[in-house]
Structures are given as structure tokens and as C-alpha cells.
C-alpha distance (Angstrom), angle and dihedral (degrees) to the residues before:
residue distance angle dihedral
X1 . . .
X2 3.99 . .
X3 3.43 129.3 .
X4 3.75 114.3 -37.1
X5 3.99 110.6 -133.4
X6 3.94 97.3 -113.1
X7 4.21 124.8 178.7
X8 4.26 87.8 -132.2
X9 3.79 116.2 60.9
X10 4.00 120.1 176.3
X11 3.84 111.1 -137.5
X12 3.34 100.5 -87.1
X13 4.19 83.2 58.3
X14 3.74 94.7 -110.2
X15 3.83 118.2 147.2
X16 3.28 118.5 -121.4
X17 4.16 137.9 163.0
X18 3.85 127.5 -146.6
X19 3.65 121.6 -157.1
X20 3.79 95.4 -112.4
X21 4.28 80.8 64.4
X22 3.97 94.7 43.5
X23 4.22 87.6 58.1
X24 3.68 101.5 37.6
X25 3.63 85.8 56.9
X26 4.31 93.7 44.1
X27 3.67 79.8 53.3
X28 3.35 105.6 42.3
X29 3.80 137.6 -7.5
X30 3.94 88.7 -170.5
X31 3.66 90.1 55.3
X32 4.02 94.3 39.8
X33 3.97 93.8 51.9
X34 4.54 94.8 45.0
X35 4.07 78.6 49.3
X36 3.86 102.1 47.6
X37 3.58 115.4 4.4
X38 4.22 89.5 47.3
X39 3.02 102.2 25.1
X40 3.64 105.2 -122.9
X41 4.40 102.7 155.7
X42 3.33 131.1 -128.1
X43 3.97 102.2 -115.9
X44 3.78 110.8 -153.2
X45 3.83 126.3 -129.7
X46 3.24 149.2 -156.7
X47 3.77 99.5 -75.9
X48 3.67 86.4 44.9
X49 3.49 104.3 61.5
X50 3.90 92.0 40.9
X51 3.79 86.7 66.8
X52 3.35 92.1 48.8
X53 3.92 89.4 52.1
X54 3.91 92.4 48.0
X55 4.19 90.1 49.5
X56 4.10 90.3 51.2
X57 3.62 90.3 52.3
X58 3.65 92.1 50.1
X59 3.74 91.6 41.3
X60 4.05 98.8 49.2
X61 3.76 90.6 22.4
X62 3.89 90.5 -125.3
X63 3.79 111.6 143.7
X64 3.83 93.5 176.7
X65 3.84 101.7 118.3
X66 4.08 89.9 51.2
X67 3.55 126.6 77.6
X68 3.70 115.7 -98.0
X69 4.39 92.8 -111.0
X70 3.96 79.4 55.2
X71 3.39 104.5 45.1
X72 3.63 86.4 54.8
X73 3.60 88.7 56.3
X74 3.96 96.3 49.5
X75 4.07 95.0 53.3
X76 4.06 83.8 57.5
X77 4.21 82.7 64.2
X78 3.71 107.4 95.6
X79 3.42 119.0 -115.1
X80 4.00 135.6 -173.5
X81 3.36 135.6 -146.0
X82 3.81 101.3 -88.4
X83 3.32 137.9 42.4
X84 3.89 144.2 -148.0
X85 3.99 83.5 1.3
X86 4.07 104.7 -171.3
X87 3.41 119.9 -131.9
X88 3.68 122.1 -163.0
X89 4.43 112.7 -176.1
X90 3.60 114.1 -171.9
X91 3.56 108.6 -141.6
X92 3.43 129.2 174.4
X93 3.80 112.3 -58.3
X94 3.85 92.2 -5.9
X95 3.36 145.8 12.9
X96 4.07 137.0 -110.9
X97 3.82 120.5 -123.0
X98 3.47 123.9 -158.3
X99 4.12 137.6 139.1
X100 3.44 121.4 -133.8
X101 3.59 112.9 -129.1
X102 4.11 91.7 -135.1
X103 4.01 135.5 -16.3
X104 3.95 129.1 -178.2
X105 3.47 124.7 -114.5
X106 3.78 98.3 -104.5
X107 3.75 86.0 49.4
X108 3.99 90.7 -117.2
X109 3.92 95.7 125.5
X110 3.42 141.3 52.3
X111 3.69 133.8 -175.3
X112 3.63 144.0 -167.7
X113 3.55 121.2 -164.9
X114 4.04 122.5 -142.4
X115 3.52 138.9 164.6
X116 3.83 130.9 -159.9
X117 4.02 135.6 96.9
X118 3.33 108.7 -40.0
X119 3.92 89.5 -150.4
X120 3.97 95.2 63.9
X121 4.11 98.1 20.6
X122 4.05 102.6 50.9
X123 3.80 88.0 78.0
X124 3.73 95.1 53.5
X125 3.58 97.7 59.2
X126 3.86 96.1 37.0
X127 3.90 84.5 54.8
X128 3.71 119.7 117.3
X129 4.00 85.8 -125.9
X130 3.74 97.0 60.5
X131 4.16 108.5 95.6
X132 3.79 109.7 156.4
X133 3.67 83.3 112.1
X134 3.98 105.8 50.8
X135 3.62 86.2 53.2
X136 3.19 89.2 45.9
X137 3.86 90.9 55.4
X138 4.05 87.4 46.4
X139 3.78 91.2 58.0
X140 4.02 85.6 49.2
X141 3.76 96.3 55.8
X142 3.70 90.9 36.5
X143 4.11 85.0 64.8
X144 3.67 100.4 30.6
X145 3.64 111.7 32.9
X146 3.99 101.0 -114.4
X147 3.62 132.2 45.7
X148 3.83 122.6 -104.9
X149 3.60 118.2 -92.0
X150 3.93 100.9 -135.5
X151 3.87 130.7 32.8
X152 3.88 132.6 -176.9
X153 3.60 156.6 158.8
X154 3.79 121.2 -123.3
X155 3.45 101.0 -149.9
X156 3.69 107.4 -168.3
X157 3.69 121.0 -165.6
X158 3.48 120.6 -114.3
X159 3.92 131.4 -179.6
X160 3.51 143.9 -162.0
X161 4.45 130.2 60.3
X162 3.93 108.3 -102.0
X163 3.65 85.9 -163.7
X164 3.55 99.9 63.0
X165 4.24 96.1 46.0
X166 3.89 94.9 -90.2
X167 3.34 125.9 150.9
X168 4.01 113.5 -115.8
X169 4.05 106.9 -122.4
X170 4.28 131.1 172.9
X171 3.24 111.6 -117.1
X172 3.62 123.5 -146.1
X173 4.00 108.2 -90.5
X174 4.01 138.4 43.4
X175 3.62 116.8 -166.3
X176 3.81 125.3 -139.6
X177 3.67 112.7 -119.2
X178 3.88 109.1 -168.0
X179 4.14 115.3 -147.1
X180 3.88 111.8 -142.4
X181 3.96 94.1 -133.2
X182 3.52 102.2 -179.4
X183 4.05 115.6 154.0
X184 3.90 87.1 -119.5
X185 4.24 87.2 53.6
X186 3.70 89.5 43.7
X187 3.97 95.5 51.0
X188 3.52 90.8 48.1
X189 3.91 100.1 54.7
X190 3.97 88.0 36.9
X191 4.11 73.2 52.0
X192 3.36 94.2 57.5
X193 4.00 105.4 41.3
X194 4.07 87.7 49.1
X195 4.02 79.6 68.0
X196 3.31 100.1 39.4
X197 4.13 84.7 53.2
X198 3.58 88.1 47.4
X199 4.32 97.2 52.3
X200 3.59 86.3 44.5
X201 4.12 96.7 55.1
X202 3.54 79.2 52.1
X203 3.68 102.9 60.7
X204 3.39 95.2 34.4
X205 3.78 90.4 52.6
X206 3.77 89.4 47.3
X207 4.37 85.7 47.9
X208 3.52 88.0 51.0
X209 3.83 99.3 52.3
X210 4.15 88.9 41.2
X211 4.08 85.1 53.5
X212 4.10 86.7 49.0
X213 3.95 100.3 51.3
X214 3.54 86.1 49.1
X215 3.68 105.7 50.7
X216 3.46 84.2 43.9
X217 4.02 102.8 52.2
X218 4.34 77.9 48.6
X219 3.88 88.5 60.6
X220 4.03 92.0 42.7
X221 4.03 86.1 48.5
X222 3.96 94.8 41.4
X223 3.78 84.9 48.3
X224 3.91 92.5 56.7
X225 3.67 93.4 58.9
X226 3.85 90.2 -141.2
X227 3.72 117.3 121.8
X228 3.60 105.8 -144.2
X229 3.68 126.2 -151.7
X230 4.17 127.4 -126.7
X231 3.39 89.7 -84.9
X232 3.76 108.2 48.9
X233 3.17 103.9 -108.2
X234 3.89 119.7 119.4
X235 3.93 117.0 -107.6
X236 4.10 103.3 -146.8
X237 4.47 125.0 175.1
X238 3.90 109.6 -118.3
X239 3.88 111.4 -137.0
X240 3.72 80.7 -96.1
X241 3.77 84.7 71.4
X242 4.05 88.2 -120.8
X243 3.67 118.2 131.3
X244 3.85 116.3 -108.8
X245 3.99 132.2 -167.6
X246 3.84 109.4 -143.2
X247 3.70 108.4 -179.3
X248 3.91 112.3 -129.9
């Protein structure tokens, strides 16, 4: 298979997926083709940027912007030796990018950091549908020859409804979520996001060619020097100078 006609290109124009892509479209194609085919951006939040706070704390193991009761909390986390590892799988036709939030040295572990209730959000990432982390694993043995031997989500509590003024807090647990990483899990998520690459270079194809026709029926009309009105017929001045509607 060549190239597969993907909305994100790297600069060398290579296609490649991320993770955040492969779910938006799961969830929604709607959503997926307003984000990337039109170019309507995800704007972050309040919830998002607090996880982004707690992983650069972990990462440069600077609690500063947490209070000190928290802070102690955070360095309880476990963390590995590297952080925000990148991962890039060739597939077939593209590639998936993706950073893994921290690996050990031996490249035995993974992590992925989250934060949310652990009461509603444990579920989630313990589902069957959750695979950040067997592609993850892919990218792993991809780069080192073997996959890692353990895989989980951090999930560290967080309290406190954005949406009604309050203040975002930690709580005081995370829960270990082990991945089942087996190869036979990992080739059937890698399975399953080769398709979803594949339906998605379809549509966008198909958006593409839509976007084509009608830029170029605009040049044919601009061409014609005949403003048309909404219903297609052609809107000419008698010699009276009074505008007529002669149907075509």
C-alpha cells in the first residue's frame, strides 16, 4: 500500500496518526472531520491544562505550583527514568506518533499519566477500549527489539468541577491500572487503528475532491462574468437599465 492521504503530515510530508486522532474519530467522525479536515481546534480547558501541570511536575520533579500537602502526594506517583519518550510505529501507509509519558531504562515499564476522579475514571482506563498503551508498547518493541514487560495508567485523583467555578485540587490517591500488553493484544489494536487510518484516507480523499469540483465550478462561474442568482438562473440589466431574471 502507498501513502495513505492523511489531514496531518510531518515536514518531510509523511502521514502519520496520533492516538488523540485514532479516538476522536472512534468517537465521532463529525467531531474528527470539524477538527482536522476544517480546521476547527481543539481549545484546551481547565482540566486540560491541570494535567499538563501535574505531568511537568512529575517530569522535572518541581512541585512548586502545588501546595506543600500535595506536593507530598505527587512524589508518592511513580516515576521512571525517562520522560515524554516518542514513539514513532510505521504502519502501513503511515505511521502513529505518540510520547510516552515515562519508560525505565531497561525499557521494562511504561507509564501513562492521568488525572481525574478515581471513582468515575478507573473504569475508563481499565476498559477493553482504552489502547494508548498497546501502541505504546508497539512503538517500544519497534525501537528495542521486545516489548515491555509491564504497562499502566497512573490515574491520579483529582477534585473539584471546572464548570461550576471550582478550583481544580489532587486528591489523595492514584490507582494503578495494569495494561494487558500481550503481542496478540498489541496486534489487534495496531489492527484496528491501520483501519481506522485507512476509512479516514478515504473521507478525506472524498473531502478533498468535493473541495476541488467546487473551487473549480467558482472559477468556470467567475469566468462567465454573470452573477447568478440563488436559484440558477442568470440576473442580466435590460437596456432600460432594470434588472431582469432570464432562466437558463
Amino acid at each position: 500500500m502507498g501513502a495513505l492521504n492523511l489531514p496531518r503530515r510531518d515536514k518531510e510530508g509523511l502521514p502519520y496518526l496520533s492516538y488523540s486522532q485514532y479516538t476522536t474519530w472512534k468517537k465521532s467522525k463529525r467531531d474528527y472531520m470539524r477538527q482536522y479536515f476544517l480546521g476547527f481546534r481543539f481549545k484546551g480547558n481547565a482540566y486540560t491544562e491541570f494535567g499538563t501541570k501535574v505531568g511537568e511536575a512529575l517530569e522535572n520533579n518541581d512541585f512548586s505550583e502545588f501546595t506543600n500537602k500535595e506536593a507530598k502526594f505527587l512524589k508518592t506517583v511513580p516515576r521512571y527514568d525517562v520522560f515524554e519518550y516518542e514513539v514513532k510505529l510505521p504502519m502501513d501507509g503511515f505511521y502513529i506518533l505518540g510520547y510516552i509519558d515515562t519508560l525505565s531504562q531497561d525499557n521494562k515499564k511504561i507509564a501513562d499519566y492521568k488525572t481525574g476522579s478515581v471513582a468515575t475514571k478507573e473504569a475508563e482506563y481499565a476498559s477493553e477500549d482504552y489502547h494508548q498503551l498497546h501502541i505504546y508498547a508497539g512503538g517500544i518493541k519497534h525501537d528495542f527489539g521486545k516489548l515491555p514487560e509491564q504497562a499502566d495508567v497512573y490515574l491520579i485523583d483529582r477534585k473539584g468541577n471546572a464548570f461550576m467555578n471550582e478550583d481544580l485540587v489532587l486528591g489523595e490517591e492514584y490507582k494503578t491500572v495494569p495494561k494487558n500488553i500481550e503481542q496478540s493484544e498489541v496486534d489487534f489494536v495496531l489492527a484496528k487503528v491501520q483501519k481506522a487510518a485507512e476509512e479516514i484516507s478515504k473521507y478525506y480523499t472524498l473531502y478533498q475532491k468535493i473541495c476541488q469540483d467546487l473551487k473549480v465550478k467558482e472559477v468556470k462561474h467567475n469566468n462567465s462574468g454573470t452573477p447568478s442568482t440563488t436559484d440558477g438562473s442568470e440576473e442580466v440589466r435590460s437596456r432600460t437599465g432594470r434588472r431582469t431574471t432570464t432562466k437558463r
